[in-house]
Steps between C-alpha positions, in 0.01 A plus 500: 500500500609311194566137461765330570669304206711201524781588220542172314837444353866363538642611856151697592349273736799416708535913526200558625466212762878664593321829591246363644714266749763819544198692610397254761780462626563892564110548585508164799901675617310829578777700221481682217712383195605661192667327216853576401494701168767421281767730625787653320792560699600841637145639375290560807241657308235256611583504895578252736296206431393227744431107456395260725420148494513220747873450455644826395465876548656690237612888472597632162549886465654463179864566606498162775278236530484287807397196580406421863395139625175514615410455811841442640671856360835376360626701199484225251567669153668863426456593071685823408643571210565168254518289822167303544643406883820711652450273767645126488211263326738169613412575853183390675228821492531532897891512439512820315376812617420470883457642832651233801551547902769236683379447789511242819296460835709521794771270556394344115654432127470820323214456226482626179132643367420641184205687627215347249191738522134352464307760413522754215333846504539832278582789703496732201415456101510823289673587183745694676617210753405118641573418828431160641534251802550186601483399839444281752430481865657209772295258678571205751414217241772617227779284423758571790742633211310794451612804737225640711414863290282670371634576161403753195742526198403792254549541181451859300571558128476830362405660175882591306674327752764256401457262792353364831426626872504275749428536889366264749351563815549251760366453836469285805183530703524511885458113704719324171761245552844618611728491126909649436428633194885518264448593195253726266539531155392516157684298200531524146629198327586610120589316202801357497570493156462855425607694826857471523614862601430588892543877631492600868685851490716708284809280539355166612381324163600209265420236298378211706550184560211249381347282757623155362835653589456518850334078498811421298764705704707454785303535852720691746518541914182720508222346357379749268849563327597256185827541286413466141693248347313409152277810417305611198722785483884368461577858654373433833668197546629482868310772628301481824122575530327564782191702549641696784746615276216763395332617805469854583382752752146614497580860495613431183300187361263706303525349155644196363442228256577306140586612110409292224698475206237352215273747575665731682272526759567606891287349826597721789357490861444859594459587890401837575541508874635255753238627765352129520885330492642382791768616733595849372670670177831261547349147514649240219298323332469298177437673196516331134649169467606210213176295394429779363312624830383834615408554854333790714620393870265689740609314800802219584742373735774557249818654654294525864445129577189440790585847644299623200201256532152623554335256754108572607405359798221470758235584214653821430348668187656667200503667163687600198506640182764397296568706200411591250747425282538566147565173178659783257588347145643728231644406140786694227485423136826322528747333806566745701534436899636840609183664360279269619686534858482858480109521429435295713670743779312765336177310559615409869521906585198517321314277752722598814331886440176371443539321831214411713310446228173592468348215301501182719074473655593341793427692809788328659764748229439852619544798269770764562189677669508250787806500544756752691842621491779579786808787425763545786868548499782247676823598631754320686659607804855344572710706707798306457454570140380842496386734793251635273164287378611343114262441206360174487608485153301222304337340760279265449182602712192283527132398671501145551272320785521594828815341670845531631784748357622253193195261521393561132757274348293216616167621456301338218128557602427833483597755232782690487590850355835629452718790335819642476579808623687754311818657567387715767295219706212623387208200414156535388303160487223519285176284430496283900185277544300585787623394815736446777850496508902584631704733299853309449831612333847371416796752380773423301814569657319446834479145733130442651176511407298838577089448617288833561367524865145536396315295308333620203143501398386544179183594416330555089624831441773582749758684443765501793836674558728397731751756479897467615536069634827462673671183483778386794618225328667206743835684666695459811816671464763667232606251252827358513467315148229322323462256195311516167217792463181506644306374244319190591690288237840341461514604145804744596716207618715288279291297273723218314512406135282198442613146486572518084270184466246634676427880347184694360640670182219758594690630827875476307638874517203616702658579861141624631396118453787314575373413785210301307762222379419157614767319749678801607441388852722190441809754351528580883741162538665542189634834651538422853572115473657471903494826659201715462447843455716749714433882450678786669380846526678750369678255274231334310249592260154318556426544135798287431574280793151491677295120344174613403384187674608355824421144412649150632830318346473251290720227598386153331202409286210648623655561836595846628616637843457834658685807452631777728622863297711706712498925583810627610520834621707728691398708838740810631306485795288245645233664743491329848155573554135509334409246174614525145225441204544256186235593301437242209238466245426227313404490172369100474534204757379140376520228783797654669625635805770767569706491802733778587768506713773746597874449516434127596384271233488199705298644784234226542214772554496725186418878646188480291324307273215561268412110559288333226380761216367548164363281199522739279703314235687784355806380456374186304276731289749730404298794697798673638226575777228346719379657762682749688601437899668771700719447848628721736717289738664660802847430540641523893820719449642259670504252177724731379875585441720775493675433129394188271148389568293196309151459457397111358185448323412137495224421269448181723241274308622305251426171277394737191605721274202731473545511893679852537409877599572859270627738673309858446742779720734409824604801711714521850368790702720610775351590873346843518705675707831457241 
């Protein structure tokens, strides 16, 4: 073995002692560490390289390079293209790329816990891909703001791949402390002086407001909203923000995110399956927002309230994979959002195909081999409709956790897997972890929720037809008239024009979004200032005369009074015997109560009441749904009259004007025997 030689000269020494310490450092942490070559952007020649010191990790594949906190796991620093950082350098290192939980214990202030890891490990270093972890595991003596789980966030960055996958695997082991666990997410905090441009869907993007606009602007009734009175951009002047304004449903949340102008550079959030999301395909939940921000929501109360919360109790374990997920960021020689949108679409189908992917080492991700797949067929049977079984035409049809018919709209700790079915009723659902669960369904067109009598069990490999499902959905006689369509939204009612101080330019000539105005809730006193709404069948038109909302009056300053909206309806005939049916469906109740009565609307005793429901918030977050409620109320013929009848609806609680109920479908169903 030759000598070693100390190489005298300017800069030398300090080198070598630099290697030397860098080596110790890996050598005493138990990982191996290779230097960062210079690296030339978009030429992954040399690999994906890894660096690690007792601060930082670092991933470079020549296209991205990453920089992770080390041991905590934050995404401190993203370099692509000419940006050294896409990601906002003003803001603290733990406040820009970051996984958090909200959380409480029983009966306790929610908490808010950024999940720091304490230990780093490589799960896999080749040329072709690094993926890493930092994690940590709960004890007794932490801090009591840290939530009792065990907790693994991944990171994997592949060779040619312009971005980041990130999953996390997070468990609770049995005997821990009882904790409502909120919220999970990821965030992305981006730099606010290049990210201006925000993109959610095909017809829901715009220049955005800058954050100073929204500490400078007018603060309205909800908390989150602000009218901008003095922004950067003399164009938005007088607009509202609010982050609710840009929520979506999961079945279609699959890719959103920010432009850059100078370069023009897009950062998109790419989500490839909503199998770890929450509460089925038509939960709301927040999306991309004005900071700039970029979220990936995998579980909230948003638009559900405490009916959604996942509560563990009596030491009862649990785990979950959440994600992956994909960071995608793409470039164009020159501004050009459309074609930055439009790739990054093309690189959302990309990933949706290539979904479950086959990359991610932990043993908690199975393969498409371990997995299994259910086919079957749903029809509906509704006599009264058709003597003959119908398609179930686009259905949605899903395996959720084991529970009642409709129980996976509140369901957040198991997964969830869901399709539509095609014209015919025909579903196949494709790629379902191992395990246990009920087979539910909703049609369009169609009140109810459908559940399969058997649960299902899938095993790695299985492959199980169902055949022909019949659905009976919720009937008790012919219908005499009904109210709205079956959809389980109010978005076919009448939606007002916004307050003209109070728009979103983005949702101006866009009548599938009008509903996403701020304040519309508050047009329901302009229009019915003393009397409220009165609707007669046969004579009005519920997409004209029908609120959207059935929301209190205002009648002073921050004071408003309950309303009661009218039916009026004719009978030929009114049967002497058996029970009549008013079926209605809601489509959102926050903090309400709705009292029906028939023909009397003084009667001290409503005929029924739903008493106190909902926290869903809908109405204040521009959702034009919540969670969906469905009564069938029997109606003593003897509440009835042979000509004019009246049905009241008294939305009884009031004090607020976020306090109110939507309205999905009403329908009178006459006796049986007609």
């Amino acid at each position: 073995m030759g000598k070693m030689h100390l190489l005298v000269g300017s800069g030398w020494p300090a080198i070598v002692l630099c290697f030397f310490f860098f080596f110790f450092i890996a050598s005493s942490a138990n990982i191996p560490a290779r230097k960062v070559p210079s690296r030339t952007n978009n030429n992954p020649a040399l690999g994906v390289q890894l660096q690690v010191t007792d601060k930082q990790v670092v991933v470079d594949n020549g296209i991205v390079q990453v920089t992770f906190s080390n041991p905590g796991g934050d995404v401190i620093g993203i370099k692509y293209k000419t940006i050294d950082n896409v990601l906002e350098i003003k803001n603290k290192e733990d406040n820009r790329g970051y996984w958090d939980v909200v959380w409480n214990r029983p009966g306790e202030s929610n908490i808010f816990d950024k999940l720091q890891a304490t230990k780093f490990s490589i799960i896999v270093q080749n040329n072709d891909r690094v993926e890493i972890s930092f994690s940590k595991i709960w004890s007794p003596s932490m801090d009591k703001t840290i939530v009792p789980l065990k907790v693994d966030k991944r990171y994997i960055v592949q060779r040619g791949s312009s971005g980041l996958y990130l999953y996390a695997i997070m468990e609770r082991l049995k005997g821990w402390p009882d904790v409502d666990m909120d919220q999970i997410r990821v965030v992305f905090k981006l730099q606010s002086k290049k990210f201006h441009y925000m993109a959610i869907s095909d017809d829901r993007q715009r220049e955005m407001p800058m954050p100073q606009d929204r500490v400078t602007g007018q603060p309205l009734a909800f908390p989150e909203a602000v009218r901008l009175t003095n922004p950067v951009n003399p164009k938005q002047k007088g607009e509202v923000d609010d982050k609710y304004q840009y929520s979506c449903e999961n079945k279609d949340n699959k890719v959103h995110g920010w432009i850059s102008n100078d370069p023009p550079v897009g950062f998109w959030m790419i989500t490839p399956s909503n199998e770890f999301r929450d509460a089925g395909p038509v939960k709301q939940d927040l999306t991309s927002h004005v900071g700039p921000i970029v979220l990936n929501m995998f579980g909230s109360v948003h638009y559900a309230g405490k009916d959604l919360n996942a509560a563990y109790r009596n030491g009862e374990p649990w785990k979950k994979v959440f994600g992956p997920v994909f960071v995608y960021l793409n470039s164009v020689p020159s501004v050009n959002p459309k074609a930055l949108w439009e790739d990054a679409k093309r690189q959302m189908s990309t990933e949706v195909k290539s979904w479950p992917y086959n990359f991610p080492r932990s043993q908690d991700f199975p393969s498409s081999g371990q997995r299994g797949n259910v086919v079957g067929r749903l029809v509906v049977r509704e006599q009264y409709i058709n003597k003959r079984s119908m398609d179930a035409s686009f259905a949605y049809v899903g395996l959720a956790a084991p529970g009642v018919a409709g129980s996976w709209q509140t369901e957040a700790k198991g997964y969830q897997f869901w399709t539509q079915a095609d014209k015919k009723g025909s579903f196949s659902i494709k790629n379902i972890r191992a395990g246990k669960y009920s087979l539910y369904a909703f049609v369009p067109g169609f009140i109810g929720d459908y559940k399969y009598n058997v649960d299902i069990i899938i095993q790695p490999g299985s492959n199980i037809k169902l055949g022909v499902l019949t659905y009976d959905p919720p009937r008790n006689g012919p219908t005499l008239w009904e109210i709205g369509i079956p959809d389980r939204t109010a978005a076919e009612f009448y939606i007002p024009d916004p307050n003209p101080t109070l728009i979103n330019k983005l949702y101006i000539n866009s009548p599938a979004n009008k509903f996403r105005q701020y304040g519309l809730w508050d047009r329901y006193t302009d229009l019915y200032p003393k009397n409220d709404l009165i609707y007669t069948v046969g004579v009005s038109n519920y997409a004209k005369d029908w609120f959207y909302a059935h929301v209190n009056r205002r009648v002073g300053n921050m004071a408003y009074e309950a309303t009661t909206w009218q039916i009026i309806f004719e009978l030929k005939s009114a049967k002497l015997s058996g029970s009549y049916t008013l079926q209605i469906a809601l489509a959102s109740a926050t903090n309400s109560e709705l009292q029906v009565r028939f023909n009397n609307a003084k009667a001290k005793r409503p005929l029924f009441t739903t008493r106190l429901i909902g926290r869903d918030n809908a109405i204040a977050r521009m959702g034009i749904h919540g969670l969906y409620w469905l009564y069938s109320i029997q109606v003593p013929s003897t509440q009835l009259l042979q000509g004019k009848n009246i049905i009241y609806l008294t939305q009884s609680r009031k004090g607020s004007p976020f306090t109110g109920i939507m309205y999905d479908y009403i329908r009178l169903e006459a006796p049986i025997k007609a």
